[in-house]
C-alpha positions in Angstrom: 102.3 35.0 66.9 101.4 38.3 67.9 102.0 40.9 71.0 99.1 39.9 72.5 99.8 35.8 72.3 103.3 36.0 73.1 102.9 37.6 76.4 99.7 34.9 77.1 102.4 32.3 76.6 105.0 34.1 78.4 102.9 34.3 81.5 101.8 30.7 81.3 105.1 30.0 80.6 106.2 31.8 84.1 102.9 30.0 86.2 104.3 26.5 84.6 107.8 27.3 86.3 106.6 29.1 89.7 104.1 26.4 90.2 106.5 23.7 89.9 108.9 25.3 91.5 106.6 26.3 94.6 105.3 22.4 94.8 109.1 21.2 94.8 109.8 24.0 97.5 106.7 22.5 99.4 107.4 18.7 99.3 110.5 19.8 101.6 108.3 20.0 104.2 110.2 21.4 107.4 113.5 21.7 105.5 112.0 24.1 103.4 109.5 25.4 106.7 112.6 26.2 109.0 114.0 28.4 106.3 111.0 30.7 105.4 109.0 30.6 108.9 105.4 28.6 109.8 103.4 31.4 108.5 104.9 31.9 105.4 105.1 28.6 104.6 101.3 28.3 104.7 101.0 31.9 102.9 102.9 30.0 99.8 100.8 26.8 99.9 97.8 28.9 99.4 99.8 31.3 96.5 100.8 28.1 95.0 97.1 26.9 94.7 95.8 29.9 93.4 98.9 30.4 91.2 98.2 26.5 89.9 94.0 27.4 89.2 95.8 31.0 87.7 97.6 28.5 85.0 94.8 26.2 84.2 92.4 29.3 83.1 95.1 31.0 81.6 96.2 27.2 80.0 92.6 26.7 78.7 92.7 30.5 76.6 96.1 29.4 75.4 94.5 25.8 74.0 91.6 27.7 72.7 93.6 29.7 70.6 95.5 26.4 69.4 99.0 27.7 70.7 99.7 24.2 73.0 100.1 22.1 69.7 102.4 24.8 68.5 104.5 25.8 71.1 105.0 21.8 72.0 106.3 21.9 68.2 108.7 24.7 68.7 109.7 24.4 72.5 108.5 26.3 75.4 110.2 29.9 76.0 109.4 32.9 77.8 109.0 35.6 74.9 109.9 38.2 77.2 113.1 39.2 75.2 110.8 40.0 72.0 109.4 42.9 73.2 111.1 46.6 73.1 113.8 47.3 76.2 112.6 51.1 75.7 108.8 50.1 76.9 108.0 52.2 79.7 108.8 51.2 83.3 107.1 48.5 84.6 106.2 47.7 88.2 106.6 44.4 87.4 110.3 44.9 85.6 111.4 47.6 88.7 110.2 44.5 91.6 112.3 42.1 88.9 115.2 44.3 89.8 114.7 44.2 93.8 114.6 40.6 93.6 118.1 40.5 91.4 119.4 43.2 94.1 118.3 40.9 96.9 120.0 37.8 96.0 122.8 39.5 95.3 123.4 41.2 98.8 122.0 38.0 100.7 125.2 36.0 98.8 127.5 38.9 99.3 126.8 38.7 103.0 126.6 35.0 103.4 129.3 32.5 104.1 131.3 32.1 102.2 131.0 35.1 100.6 129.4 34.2 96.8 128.7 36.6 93.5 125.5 35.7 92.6 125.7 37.9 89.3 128.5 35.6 88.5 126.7 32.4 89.0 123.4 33.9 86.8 126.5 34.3 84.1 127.5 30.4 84.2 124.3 29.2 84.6 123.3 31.0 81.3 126.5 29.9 79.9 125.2 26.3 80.9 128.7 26.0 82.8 126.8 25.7 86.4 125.7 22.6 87.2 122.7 23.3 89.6 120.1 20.2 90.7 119.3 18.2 93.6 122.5 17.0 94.2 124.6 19.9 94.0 122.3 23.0 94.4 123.7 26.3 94.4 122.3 27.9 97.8 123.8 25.1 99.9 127.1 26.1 99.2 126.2 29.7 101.3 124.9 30.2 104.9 122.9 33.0 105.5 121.2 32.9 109.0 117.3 33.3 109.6 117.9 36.9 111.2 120.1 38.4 108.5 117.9 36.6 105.9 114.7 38.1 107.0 116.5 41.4 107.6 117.6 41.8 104.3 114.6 40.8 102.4 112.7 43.6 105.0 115.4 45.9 103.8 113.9 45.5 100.5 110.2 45.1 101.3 110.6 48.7 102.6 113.2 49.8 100.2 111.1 49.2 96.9 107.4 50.3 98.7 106.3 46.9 99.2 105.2 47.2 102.4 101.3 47.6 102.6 99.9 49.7 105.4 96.6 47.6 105.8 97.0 45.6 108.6 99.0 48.6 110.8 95.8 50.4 109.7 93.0 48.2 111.2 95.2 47.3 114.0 95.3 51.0 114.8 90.8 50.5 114.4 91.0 47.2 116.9 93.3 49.2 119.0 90.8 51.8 119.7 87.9 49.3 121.2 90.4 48.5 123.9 92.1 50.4 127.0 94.9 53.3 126.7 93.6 55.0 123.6 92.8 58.6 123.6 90.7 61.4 121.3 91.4 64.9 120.9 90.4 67.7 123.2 90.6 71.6 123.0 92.0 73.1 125.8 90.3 76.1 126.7 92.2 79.1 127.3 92.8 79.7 131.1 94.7 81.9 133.8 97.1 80.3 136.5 96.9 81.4 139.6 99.3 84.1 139.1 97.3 85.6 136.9 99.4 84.7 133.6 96.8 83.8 130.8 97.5 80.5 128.7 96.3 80.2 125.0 94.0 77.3 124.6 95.3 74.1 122.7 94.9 70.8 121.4 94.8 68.6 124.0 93.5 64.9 124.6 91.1 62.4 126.8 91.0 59.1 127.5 88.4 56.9 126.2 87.1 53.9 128.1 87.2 50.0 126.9 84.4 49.3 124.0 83.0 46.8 126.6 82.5 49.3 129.3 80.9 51.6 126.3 78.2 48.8 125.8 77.7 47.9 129.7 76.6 51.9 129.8 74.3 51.8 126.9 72.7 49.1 128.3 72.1 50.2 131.7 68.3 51.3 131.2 67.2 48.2 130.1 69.6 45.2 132.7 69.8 46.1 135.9 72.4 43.5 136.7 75.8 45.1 136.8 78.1 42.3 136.5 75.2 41.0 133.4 75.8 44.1 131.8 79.4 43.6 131.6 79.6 40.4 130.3 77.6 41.1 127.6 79.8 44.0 127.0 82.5 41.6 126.6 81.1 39.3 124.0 80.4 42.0 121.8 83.5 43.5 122.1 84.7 40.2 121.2 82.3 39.6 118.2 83.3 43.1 117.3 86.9 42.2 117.6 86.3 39.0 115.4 84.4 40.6 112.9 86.9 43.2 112.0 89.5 41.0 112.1 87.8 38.4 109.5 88.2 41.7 107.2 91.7 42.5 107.5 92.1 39.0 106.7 89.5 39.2 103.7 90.9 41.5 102.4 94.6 41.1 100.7 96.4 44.3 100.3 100.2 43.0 100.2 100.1 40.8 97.4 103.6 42.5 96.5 105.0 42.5 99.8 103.8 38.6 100.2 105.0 37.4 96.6 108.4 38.9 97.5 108.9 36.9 100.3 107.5 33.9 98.2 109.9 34.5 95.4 113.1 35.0 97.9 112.1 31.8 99.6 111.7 29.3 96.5 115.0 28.1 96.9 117.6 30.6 95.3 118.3 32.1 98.6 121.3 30.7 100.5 120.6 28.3 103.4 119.6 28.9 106.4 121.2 25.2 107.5 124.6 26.0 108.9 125.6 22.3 108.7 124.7 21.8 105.5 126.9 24.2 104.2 129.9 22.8 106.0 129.2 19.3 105.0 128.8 20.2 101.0 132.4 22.2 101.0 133.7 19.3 103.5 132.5 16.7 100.5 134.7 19.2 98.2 137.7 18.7 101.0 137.2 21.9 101.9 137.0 23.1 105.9 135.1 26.3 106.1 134.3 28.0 109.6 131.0 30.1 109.7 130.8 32.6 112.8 127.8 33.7 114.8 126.8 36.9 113.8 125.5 39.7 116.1 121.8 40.3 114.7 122.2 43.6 116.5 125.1 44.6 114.0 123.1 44.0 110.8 121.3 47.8 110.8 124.8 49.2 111.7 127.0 47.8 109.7 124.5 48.9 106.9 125.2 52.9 107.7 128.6 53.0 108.7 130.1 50.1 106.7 131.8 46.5 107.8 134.3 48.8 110.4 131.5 49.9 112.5 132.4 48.3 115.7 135.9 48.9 115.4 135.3 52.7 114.6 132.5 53.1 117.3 135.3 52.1 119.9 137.9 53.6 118.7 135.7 57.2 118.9 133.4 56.4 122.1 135.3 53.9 124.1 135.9 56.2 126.9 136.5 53.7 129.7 140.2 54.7 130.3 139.6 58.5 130.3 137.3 58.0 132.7 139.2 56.2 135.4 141.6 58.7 134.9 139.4 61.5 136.0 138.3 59.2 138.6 141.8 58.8 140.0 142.4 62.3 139.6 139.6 63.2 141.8 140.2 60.5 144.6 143.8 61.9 145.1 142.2 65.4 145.5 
């Protein structure tokens, strides 16, 4: 085969797996729900249909070009390996990486600890045994706040993050109340007689609603009229722009992240599940609440934040010394 068919069956190859793994992820239901949130889970049920109508086009070029009978004959493989490591950088190989990195700290800070670069080695080695009844991620907890911290984390760190919707909720925004636009101040003398250089200043704007009910003064006379119509199409106005932020899909990285993190790799977010698989293994293992507020900390100062922030704030005891000081003179 050449370049040009391996890579077809390479991606087709990768649609077969997501897919399936996506609608094996999905028949958990709220298992699966609790762990990855209400909108995400519907985000993936509509990735995983357009993903499964992705593979049945890109199936159908593969058929065409007789490759099916072929690749049933030799065994399905990604082809991935084939191709030159000295290629240039790909977005798709440096978002490859941040999903590597993610696992990898999501195990390191889950409990217990695990090495999820060590478990990649034994389950290429075919030494891990990972299926339904002994799956790798419920051996580690990792709780909802540090697991959607993390994967943030990474979201922001590898430019993931799409601006859209911050965009045209700044646009909604300014049809309501407490927006402003810019002004020039004129230059001006103070009473004193000290003369001020003009600047840029601002004004308020009024509601979108209020905007309307003053256009259409002239023509309805009713005030209270004129205001409710202002309302309505400051609420079709609303709705319409809203139907194209929606339209509109502008963080297909930022969303496929989170649909990759959450297919089932990712520790668990069930805290008794963990303790009952290493109980099975006579094992007793105590998982502590952590302090979501610690996660940001601990990430620029290291795991002996709290205990150095103590040691070089805690002033308590100086304090009521001075205090005592004072009240005896």
């Amino acid at each position: 085969m050449d370049n040009y068919e391996k890579r077809l069956v390479s991606e087709y190859y990768w649609l077969w797996q997501t897919v399936d793994a996506l609608t094996h992820s999905i028949e958990k239901g709220d298992e699966f729900k609790e762990k990855v949130g209400d909108t995400q889970f519907e985000l993936i049920k509509q990735e995983c249909q357009a993903m499964a109508e992705l593979k049945e086009i890109v199936g159908k070029r593969i058929e065409d070009l007789g490759l099916i009978e072929k690749m049933n004959q030799e065994g399905w493989r990604d082809y991935d390996d084939d191709f030159d490591d000295d290629e240039m950088l790909t977005r798709e190989k440096v978002l490859s990486k941040a999903c590597h990195d993610c696992y990898k700290e999501m195990y390191a800070k889950s409990q217990p600890v695990g090495d999820y670069d060590e478990y990649v080695r034994q389950y290429k080695a075919g030494e891990l045994r990972d299926d339904d009844k002994d799956r790798v991620y419920n051996r580690h907890y990792l709780s909802r706040d540090e697991y959607e911290y993390i994967i943030d984390k990474y979201v922001d760190a590898y430019g993931m993050k799409e601006k859209w919707s911050d965009y045209v909720d700044t646009v909604k925004a300014y049809f309501g109340d407490d927006v402003s636009k810019d002004k020039y101040i004129p230059e001006w003398v103070d009473e004193n007689g000290m003369k001020h250089p003009g600047y840029r200043g601002y004004e308020k704007l009024e509601h979108f609603k209020d905007v309307v009910a003053h256009i259409l003064k002239p023509y309805i006379f009713d005030e209270g009229l004129r205001h409710a119509i202002g309302i309505d199409i400051y609420k079709a106005v609303m709705d319409r722009i809203e139907t194209c932020k929606n339209f509109y899909r502008f963080d297909r990285e930022e969303s496929g992240f989170h649909i990759q993190m959450g297919l089932g790799a990712s520790p668990t977010c069930n805290k008794e599940t963990v303790i009952n698989y290493w109980k099975e293994k006579g094992i007793d293992v105590e998982i502590e609440d952590r302090d979501p507020d610690s996660f940001w900390s601990k990430d620029m100062y290291g795991d002996d934040y709290e205990d150095d922030y103590d040691e070089v704030y805690d002033v308590t005891d100086e304090a009521e010394e001075i205090q005592q000081e004072d009240n005896q003179q």
